[in-house]
One Martini backbone bead per residue (centre of mass of N, CA, C, O) as a GRO file, in nm:
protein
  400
    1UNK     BB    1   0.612   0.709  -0.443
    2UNK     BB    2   0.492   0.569  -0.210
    3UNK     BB    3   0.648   0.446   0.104
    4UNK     BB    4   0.481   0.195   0.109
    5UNK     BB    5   0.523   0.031  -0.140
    6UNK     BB    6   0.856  -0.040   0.029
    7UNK     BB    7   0.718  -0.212   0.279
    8UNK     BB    8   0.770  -0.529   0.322
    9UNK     BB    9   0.578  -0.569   0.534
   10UNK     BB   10   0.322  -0.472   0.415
   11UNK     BB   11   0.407  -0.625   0.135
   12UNK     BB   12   0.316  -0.919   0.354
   13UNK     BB   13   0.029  -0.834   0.382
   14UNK     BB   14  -0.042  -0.793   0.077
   15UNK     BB   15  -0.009  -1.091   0.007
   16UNK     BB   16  -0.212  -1.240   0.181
   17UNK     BB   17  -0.452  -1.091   0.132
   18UNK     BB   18  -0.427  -1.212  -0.188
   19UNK     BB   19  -0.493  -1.491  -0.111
   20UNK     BB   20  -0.750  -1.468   0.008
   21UNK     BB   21  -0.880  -1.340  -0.262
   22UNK     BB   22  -0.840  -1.608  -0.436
   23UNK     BB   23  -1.000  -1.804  -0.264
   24UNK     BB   24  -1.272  -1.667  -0.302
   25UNK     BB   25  -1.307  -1.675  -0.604
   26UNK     BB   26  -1.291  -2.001  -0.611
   27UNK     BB   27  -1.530  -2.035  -0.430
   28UNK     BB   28  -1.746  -1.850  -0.578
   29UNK     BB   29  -1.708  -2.062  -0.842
   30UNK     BB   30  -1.756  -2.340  -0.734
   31UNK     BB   31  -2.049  -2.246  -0.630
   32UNK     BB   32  -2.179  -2.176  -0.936
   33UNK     BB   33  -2.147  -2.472  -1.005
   34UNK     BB   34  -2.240  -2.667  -0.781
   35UNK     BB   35  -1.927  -2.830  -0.713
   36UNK     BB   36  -1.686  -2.981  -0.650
   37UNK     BB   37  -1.375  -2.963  -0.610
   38UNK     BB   38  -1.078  -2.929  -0.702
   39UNK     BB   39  -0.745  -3.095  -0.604
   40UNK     BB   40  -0.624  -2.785  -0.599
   41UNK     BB   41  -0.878  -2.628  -0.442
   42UNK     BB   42  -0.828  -2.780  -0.190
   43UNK     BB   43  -0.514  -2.712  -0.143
   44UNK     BB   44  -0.572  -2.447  -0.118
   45UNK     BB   45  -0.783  -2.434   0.132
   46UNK     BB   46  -0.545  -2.610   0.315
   47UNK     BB   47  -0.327  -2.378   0.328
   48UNK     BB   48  -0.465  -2.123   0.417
   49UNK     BB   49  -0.547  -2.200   0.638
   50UNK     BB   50  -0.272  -2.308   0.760
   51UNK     BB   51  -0.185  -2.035   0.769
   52UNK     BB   52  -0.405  -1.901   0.993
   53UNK     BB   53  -0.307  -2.052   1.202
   54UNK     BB   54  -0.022  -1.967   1.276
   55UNK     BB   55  -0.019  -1.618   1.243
   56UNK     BB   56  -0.111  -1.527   1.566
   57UNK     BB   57   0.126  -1.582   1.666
   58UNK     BB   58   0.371  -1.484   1.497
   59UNK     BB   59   0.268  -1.199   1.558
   60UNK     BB   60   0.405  -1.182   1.840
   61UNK     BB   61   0.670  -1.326   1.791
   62UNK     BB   62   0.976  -1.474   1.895
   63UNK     BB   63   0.899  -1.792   2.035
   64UNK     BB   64   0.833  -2.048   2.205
   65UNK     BB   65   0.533  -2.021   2.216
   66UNK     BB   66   0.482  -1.927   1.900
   67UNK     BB   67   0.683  -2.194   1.813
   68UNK     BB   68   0.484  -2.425   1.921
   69UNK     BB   69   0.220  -2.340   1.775
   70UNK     BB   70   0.326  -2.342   1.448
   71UNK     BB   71   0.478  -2.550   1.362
   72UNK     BB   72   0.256  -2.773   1.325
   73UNK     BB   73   0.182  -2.633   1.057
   74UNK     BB   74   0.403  -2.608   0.902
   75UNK     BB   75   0.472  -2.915   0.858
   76UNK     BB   76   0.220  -2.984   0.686
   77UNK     BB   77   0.307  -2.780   0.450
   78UNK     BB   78   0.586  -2.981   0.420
   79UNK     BB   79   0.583  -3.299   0.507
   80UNK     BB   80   0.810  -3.356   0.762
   81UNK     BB   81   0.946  -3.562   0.950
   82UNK     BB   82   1.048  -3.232   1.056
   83UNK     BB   83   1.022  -2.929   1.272
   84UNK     BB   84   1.197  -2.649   1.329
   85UNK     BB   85   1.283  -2.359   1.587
   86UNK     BB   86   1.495  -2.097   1.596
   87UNK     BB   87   1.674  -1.883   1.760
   88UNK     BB   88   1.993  -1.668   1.792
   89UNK     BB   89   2.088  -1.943   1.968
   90UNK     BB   90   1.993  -2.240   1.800
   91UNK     BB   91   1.823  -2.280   2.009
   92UNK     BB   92   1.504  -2.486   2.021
   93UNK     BB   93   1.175  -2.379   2.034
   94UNK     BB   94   1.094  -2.629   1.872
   95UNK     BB   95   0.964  -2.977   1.794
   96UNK     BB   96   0.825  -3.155   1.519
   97UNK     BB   97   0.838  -3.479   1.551
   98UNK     BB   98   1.049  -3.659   1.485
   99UNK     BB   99   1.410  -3.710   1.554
  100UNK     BB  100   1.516  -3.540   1.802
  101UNK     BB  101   1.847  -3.603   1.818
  102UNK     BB  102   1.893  -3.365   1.585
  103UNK     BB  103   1.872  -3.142   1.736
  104UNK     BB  104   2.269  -3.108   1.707
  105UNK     BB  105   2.239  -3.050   1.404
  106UNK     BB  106   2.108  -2.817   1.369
  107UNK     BB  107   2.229  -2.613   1.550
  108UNK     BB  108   2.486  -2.638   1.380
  109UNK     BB  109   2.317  -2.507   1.097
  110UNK     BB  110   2.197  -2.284   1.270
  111UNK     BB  111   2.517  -2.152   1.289
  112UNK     BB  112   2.572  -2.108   0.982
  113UNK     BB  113   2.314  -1.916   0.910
  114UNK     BB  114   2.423  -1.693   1.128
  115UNK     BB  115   2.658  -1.603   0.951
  116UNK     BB  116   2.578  -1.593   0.673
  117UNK     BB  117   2.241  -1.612   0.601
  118UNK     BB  118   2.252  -1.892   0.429
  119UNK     BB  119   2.126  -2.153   0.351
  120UNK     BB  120   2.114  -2.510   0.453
  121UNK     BB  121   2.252  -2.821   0.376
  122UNK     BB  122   2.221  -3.188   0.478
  123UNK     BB  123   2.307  -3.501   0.421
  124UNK     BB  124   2.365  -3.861   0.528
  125UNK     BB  125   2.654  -3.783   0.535
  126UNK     BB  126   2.656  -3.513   0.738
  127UNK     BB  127   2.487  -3.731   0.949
  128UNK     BB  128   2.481  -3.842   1.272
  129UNK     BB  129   2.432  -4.191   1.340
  130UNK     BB  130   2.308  -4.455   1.567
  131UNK     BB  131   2.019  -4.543   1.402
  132UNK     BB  132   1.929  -4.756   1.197
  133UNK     BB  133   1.581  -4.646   1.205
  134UNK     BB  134   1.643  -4.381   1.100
  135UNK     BB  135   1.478  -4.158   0.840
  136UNK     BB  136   1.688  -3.960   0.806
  137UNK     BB  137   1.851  -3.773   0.511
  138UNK     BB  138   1.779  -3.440   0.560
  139UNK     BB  139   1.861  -3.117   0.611
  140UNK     BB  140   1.693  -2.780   0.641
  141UNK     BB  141   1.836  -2.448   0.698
  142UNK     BB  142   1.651  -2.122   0.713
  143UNK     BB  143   1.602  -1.826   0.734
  144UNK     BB  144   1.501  -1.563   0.995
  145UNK     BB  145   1.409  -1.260   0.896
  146UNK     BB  146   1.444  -0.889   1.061
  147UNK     BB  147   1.529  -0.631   0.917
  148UNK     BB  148   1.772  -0.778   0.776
  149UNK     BB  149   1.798  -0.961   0.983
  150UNK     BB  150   1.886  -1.249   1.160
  151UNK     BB  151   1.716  -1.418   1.390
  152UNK     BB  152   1.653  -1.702   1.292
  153UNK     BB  153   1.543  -2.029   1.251
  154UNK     BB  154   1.461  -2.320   0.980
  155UNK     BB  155   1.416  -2.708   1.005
  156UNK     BB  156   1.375  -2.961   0.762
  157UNK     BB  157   1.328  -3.290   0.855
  158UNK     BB  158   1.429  -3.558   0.630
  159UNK     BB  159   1.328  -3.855   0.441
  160UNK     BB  160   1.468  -3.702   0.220
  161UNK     BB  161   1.655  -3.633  -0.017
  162UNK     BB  162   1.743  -3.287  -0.065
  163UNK     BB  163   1.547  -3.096  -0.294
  164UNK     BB  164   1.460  -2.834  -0.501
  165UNK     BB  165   1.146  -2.874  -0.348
  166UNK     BB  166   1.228  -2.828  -0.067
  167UNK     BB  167   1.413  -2.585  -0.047
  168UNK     BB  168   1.200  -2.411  -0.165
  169UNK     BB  169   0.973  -2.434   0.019
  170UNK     BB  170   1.129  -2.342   0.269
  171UNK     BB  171   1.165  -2.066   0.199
  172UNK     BB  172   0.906  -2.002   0.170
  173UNK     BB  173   0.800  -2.018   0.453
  174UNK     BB  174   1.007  -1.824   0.568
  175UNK     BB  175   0.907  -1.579   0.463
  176UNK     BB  176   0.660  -1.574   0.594
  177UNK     BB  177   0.759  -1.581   0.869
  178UNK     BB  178   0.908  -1.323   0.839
  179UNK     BB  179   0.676  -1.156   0.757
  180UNK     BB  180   0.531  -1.179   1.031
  181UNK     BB  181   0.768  -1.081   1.231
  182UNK     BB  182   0.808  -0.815   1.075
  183UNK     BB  183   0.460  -0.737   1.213
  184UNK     BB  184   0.552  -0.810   1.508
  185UNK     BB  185   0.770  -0.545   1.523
  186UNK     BB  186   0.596  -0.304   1.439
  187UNK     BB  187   0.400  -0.316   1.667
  188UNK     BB  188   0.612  -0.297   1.884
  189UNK     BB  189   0.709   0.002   1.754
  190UNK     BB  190   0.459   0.128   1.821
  191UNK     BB  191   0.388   0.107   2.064
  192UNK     BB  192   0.662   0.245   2.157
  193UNK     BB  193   0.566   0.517   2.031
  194UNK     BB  194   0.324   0.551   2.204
  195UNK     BB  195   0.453   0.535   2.501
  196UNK     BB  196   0.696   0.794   2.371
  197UNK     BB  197   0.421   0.996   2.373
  198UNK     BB  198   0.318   0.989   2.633
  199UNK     BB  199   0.599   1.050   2.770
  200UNK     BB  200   0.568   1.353   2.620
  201UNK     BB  201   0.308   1.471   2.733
  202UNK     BB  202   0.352   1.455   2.992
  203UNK     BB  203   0.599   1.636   3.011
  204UNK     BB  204   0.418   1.881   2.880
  205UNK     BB  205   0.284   1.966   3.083
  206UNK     BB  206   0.226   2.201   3.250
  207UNK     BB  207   0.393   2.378   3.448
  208UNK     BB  208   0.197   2.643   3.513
  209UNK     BB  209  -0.034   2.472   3.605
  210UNK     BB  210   0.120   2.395   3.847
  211UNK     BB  211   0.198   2.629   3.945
  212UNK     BB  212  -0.096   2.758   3.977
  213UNK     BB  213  -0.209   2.547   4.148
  214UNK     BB  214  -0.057   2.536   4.412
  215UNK     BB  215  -0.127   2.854   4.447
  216UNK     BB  216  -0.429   2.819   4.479
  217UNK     BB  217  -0.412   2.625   4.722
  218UNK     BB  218  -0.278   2.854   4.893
  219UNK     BB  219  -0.487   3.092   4.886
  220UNK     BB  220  -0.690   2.866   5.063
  221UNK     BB  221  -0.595   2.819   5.368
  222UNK     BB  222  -0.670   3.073   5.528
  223UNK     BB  223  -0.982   3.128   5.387
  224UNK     BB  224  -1.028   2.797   5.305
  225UNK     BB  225  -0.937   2.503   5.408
  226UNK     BB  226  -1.103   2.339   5.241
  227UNK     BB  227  -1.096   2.434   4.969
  228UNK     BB  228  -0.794   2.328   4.992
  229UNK     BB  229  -0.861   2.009   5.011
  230UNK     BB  230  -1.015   1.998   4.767
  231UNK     BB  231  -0.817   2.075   4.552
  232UNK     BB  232  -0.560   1.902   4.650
  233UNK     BB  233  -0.686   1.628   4.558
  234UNK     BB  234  -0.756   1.668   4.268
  235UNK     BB  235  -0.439   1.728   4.203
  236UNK     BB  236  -0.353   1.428   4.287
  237UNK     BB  237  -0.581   1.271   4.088
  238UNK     BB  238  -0.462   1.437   3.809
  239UNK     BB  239  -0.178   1.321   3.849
  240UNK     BB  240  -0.234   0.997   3.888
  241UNK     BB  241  -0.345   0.985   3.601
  242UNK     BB  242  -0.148   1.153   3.427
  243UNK     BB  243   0.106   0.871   3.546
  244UNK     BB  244   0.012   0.623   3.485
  245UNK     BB  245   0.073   0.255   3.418
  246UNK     BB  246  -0.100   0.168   3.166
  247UNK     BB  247  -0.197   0.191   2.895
  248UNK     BB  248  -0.291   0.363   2.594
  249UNK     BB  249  -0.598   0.308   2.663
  250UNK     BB  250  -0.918   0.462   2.722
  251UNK     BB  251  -1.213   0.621   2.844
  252UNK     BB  252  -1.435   0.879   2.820
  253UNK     BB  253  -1.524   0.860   3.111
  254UNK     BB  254  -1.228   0.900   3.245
  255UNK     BB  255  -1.167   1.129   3.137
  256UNK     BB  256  -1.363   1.320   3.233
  257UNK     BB  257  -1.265   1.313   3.510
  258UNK     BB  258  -0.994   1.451   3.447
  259UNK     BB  259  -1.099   1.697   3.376
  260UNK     BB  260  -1.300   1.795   3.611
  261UNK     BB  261  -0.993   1.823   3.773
  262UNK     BB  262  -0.906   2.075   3.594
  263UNK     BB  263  -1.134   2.266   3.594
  264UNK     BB  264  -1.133   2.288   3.911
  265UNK     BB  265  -0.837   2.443   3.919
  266UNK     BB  266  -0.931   2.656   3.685
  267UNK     BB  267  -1.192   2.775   3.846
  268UNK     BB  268  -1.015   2.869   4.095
  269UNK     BB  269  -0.822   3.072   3.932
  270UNK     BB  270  -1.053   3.230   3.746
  271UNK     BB  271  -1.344   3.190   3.792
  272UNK     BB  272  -1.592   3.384   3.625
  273UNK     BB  273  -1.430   3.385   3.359
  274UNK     BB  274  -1.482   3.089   3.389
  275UNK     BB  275  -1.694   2.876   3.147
  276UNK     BB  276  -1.852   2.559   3.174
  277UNK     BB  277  -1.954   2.288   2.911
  278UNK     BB  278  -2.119   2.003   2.923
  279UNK     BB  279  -2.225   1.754   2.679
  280UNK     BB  280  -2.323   1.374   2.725
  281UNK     BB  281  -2.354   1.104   2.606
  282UNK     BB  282  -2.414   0.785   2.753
  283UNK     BB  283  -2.358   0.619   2.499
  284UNK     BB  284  -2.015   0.695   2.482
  285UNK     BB  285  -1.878   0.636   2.723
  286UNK     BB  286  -1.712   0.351   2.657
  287UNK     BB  287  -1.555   0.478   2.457
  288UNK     BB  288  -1.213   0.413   2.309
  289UNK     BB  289  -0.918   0.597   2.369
  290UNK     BB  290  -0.642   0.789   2.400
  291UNK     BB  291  -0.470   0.844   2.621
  292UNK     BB  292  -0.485   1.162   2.616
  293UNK     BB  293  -0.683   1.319   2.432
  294UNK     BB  294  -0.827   1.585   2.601
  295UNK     BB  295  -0.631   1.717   2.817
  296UNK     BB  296  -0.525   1.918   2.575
  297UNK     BB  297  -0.787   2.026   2.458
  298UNK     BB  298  -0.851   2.198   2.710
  299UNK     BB  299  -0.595   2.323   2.786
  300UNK     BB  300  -0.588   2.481   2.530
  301UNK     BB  301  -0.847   2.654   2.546
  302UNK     BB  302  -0.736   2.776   2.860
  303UNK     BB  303  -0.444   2.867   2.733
  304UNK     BB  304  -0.533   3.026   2.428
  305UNK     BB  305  -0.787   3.144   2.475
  306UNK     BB  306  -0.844   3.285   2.771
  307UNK     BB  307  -0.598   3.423   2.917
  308UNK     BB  308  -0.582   3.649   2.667
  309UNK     BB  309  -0.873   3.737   2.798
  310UNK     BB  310  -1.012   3.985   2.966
  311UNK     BB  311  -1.305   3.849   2.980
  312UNK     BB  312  -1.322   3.610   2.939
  313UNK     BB  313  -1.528   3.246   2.904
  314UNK     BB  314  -1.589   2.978   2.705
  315UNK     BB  315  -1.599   2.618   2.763
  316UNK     BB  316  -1.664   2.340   2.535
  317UNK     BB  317  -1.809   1.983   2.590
  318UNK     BB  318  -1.893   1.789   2.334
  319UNK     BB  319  -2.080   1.447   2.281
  320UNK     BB  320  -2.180   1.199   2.076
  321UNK     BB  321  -2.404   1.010   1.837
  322UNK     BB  322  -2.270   0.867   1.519
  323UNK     BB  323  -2.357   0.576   1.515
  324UNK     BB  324  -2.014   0.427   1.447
  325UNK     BB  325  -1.940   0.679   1.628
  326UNK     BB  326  -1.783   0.972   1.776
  327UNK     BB  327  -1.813   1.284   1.888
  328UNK     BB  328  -1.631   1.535   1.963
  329UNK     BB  329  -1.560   1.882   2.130
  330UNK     BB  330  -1.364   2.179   2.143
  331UNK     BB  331  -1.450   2.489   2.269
  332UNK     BB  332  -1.395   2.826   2.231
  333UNK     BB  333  -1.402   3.218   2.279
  334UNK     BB  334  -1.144   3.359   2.252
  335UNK     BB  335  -0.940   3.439   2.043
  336UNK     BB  336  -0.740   3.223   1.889
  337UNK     BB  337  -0.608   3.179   1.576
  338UNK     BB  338  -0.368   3.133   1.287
  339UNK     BB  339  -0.382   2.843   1.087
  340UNK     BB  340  -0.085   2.906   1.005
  341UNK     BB  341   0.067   2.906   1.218
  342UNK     BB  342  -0.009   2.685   1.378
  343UNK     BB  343   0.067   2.492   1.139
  344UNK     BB  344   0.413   2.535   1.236
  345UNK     BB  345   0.401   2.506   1.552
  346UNK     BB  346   0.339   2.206   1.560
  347UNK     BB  347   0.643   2.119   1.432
  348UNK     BB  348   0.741   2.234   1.766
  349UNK     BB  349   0.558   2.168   2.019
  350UNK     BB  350   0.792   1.972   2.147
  351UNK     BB  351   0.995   2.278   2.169
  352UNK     BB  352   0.778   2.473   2.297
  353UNK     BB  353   0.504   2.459   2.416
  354UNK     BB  354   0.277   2.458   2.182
  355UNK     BB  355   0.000   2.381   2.182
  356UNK     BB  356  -0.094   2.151   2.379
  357UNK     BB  357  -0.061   1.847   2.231
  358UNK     BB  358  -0.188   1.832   1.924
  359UNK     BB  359  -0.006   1.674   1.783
  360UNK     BB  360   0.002   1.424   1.943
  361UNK     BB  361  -0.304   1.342   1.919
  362UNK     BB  362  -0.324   1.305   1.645
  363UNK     BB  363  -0.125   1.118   1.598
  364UNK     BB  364  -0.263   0.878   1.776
  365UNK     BB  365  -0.545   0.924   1.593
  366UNK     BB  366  -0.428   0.791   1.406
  367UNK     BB  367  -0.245   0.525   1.467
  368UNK     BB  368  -0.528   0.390   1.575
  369UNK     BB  369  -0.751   0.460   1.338
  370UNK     BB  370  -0.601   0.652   1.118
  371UNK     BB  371  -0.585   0.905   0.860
  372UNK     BB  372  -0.888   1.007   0.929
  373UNK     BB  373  -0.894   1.084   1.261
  374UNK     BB  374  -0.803   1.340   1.279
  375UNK     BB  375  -0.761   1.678   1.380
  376UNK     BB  376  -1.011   1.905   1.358
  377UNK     BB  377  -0.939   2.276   1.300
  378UNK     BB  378  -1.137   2.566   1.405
  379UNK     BB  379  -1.000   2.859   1.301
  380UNK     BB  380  -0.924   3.225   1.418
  381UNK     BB  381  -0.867   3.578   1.484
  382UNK     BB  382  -1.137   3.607   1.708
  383UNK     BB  383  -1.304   3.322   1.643
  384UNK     BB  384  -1.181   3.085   1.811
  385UNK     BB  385  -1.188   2.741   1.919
  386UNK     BB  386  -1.241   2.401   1.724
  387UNK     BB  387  -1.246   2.100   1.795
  388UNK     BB  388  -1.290   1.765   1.591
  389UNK     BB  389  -1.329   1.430   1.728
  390UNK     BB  390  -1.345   1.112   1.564
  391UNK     BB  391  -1.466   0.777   1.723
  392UNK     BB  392  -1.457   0.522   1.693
  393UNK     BB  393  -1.627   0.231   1.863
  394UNK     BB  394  -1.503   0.034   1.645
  395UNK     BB  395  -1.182  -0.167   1.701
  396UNK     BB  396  -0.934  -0.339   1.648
  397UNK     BB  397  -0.703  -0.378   1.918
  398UNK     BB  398  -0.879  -0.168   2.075
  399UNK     BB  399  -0.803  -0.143   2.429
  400UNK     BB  400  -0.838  -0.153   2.781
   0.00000   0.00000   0.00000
């Protein structure tokens, strides 16, 4: 069985999915019929709906501002006298609706939560209260968890004795509530392993070519020194970007800028050995990819290409427009290399610095954009290597 199968954060997605799939199908039906809906399917997409506005917040993560959004539909869900959100400290988030007095009976109870991890239930009899106008009759506070932990919970403060349908209510509400929580934990998961894979590239940088640049800029100070200030400008550039603080992803317009001050390193290095070749279509420059997905593949194009062949060579790097796409290539007509050890060596190549970053980038445009945009490389031994990148143009959540 595939391990998706098994996460329950996906399969709380794949829940809502389902629900939304319902919806339609309903309208769809309703439509053929070209009649009003029945009581039934009103309530359904009045659910729908109302599930679909808390969810945006929701998926930020457990805050005060997210559950101050979210609160109020939720309460609409369940339609009691007030609901709370509280965090792992028991006190309240939001509250929505009356009888806010109570909420240090809250607290009592979803620190009784968070310690058994269990529902609680609290009767009128069970709560202190000095109003006689309050409609309060009863509290019912649910865990809200992740990844298996009780992060929070959820307290629905009814007007009516807690029964079976109440109970069973919040408890269903909660489990959303937690779905949601879940996939923004996910997501933050993602995030965090995407920017400690940035600084294992940034890490992996060749020293090599740091320590040849640097040579390449000392051996011009005295026979031409305007060309070593601006080769040291360059790699000033090159580095400055190649460890800023900014997002996960640039433009590919970015990314060339930062080759090109690679390319002008490493061809002050080599000479005429060394032949680059550029054709960028205008209309691609725009487009978002996760930073430093190029100077790898051209780093290694120059590192495991030409270096080894002793007449030097030529890298080509072209972008096109391919409809809803952009494919990028990058190839060189180097030594090449063997495709089975290739992809043995890729899988130590965070422990050994073979091929600069391949794995590395692989792993990032599948993680962006899917199982499908991965790296495909086209090599042998003697005839050189092409790696070939496609770029969705656009993608949801993808942006500089």
């Amino acid at each position: 069985m595939p391990s998706w199968l098994t996460d329950p954060r996906l399969l709380a997605a794949l829940a809502v999915v389902v629900a939304l799939v319902v919806a339609v199908l309903v309208y769809r039906r309703v439509k053929r019929r070209n009649e009003f809906a029945s009581p039934l399917e009103r309530a359904t997409f009045s659910t729908l709906h109302t599930v679909s506005l808390a969810a945006p917040a929701l998926r930020e993560g457990l805050s005060e501002s997210s559950a101050q959004f979210a609160v109020p539909y939720l309460r609409t869900l369940l339609d009691t006298e007030a609901l709370s959100m509280t965090g792992s400290d028991c006190v309240p988030l939001a509250w929505d609706g009356e009888a806010e007095h109570h909420s240090l009976d809250v607290r009592q109870y979803a620190e009784k939560v968070m310690r058994t991890g269990r529902q609680q239930v609290a009767s009128r009899k069970d709560i202190e209260c000095g109003s006689q106008d309050c409609p309060v009759r009863g509290i019912v506070v649910v865990p809200l968890e992740v990844d298996g932990n009780v992060a929070g919970t959820l307290a629905a403060v009814s007007a009516d004795t807690p029964g079976p349908v109440l109970l069973r209510a919040s408890a269903e509400v909660a489990r959303y509530v937690s779905s949601q929580l879940e996939l923004a934990d996910l997501d933050e998961s993602r995030a965090r392993l995407n920017r400690a894979e940035v600084r294992a590239l940034r890490a992996q940088i060749s020293p090599h070519f740091i320590y040849n640049a640097l040579n390449t800029v000392a051996s011009f100070i005295r026979t031409d020194p305007e060309r070593a200030r601006e080769l040291l400008m360059e790699f000033a550039d090159f580095t400055r970007y190649s460890f800023r603080q900014a997002g996960e992803y640039t433009t590919l317009a970015d990314e060339l800028k930062n080759i090109d001050r690679y390319l002008a390193l490493e061809h002050a290095r080599f000479g005429s050995r060394l032949t680059v070749k550029v054709q960028v279509a205008p209309e691609v420059l725009s487009v978002v990819l996760p930073f430093l997905a190029l100077q790898p593949l051209v780093e290694n194009a120059v590192r495991h290409g030409l270096s080894g062949k002793p007449g030097g060579g030529t890298v080509s790097l072209t972008a096109e427009d391919s409809g809803s796409e952009c494919t990028i290539i990058v190839e060189d007509d180097g030594v090449g290399m063997d495709p089975k050890a290739l992809k043995e060596e890729n899988r130590d190549a965070h422990l050994s610095g073979a091929h600069v970053g391949l794995g590395n980038v692989d792993d990032r445009m599948r993680s962006a954009f899917g199982p499908d945009y991965g790296l495909v490389v086209e090599t042998e031994r003697g005839a050189g290597t092409k790696i070939i990148l496609r770029v969705p143009k656009f993608r949801a959540g993808v942006r500089v």
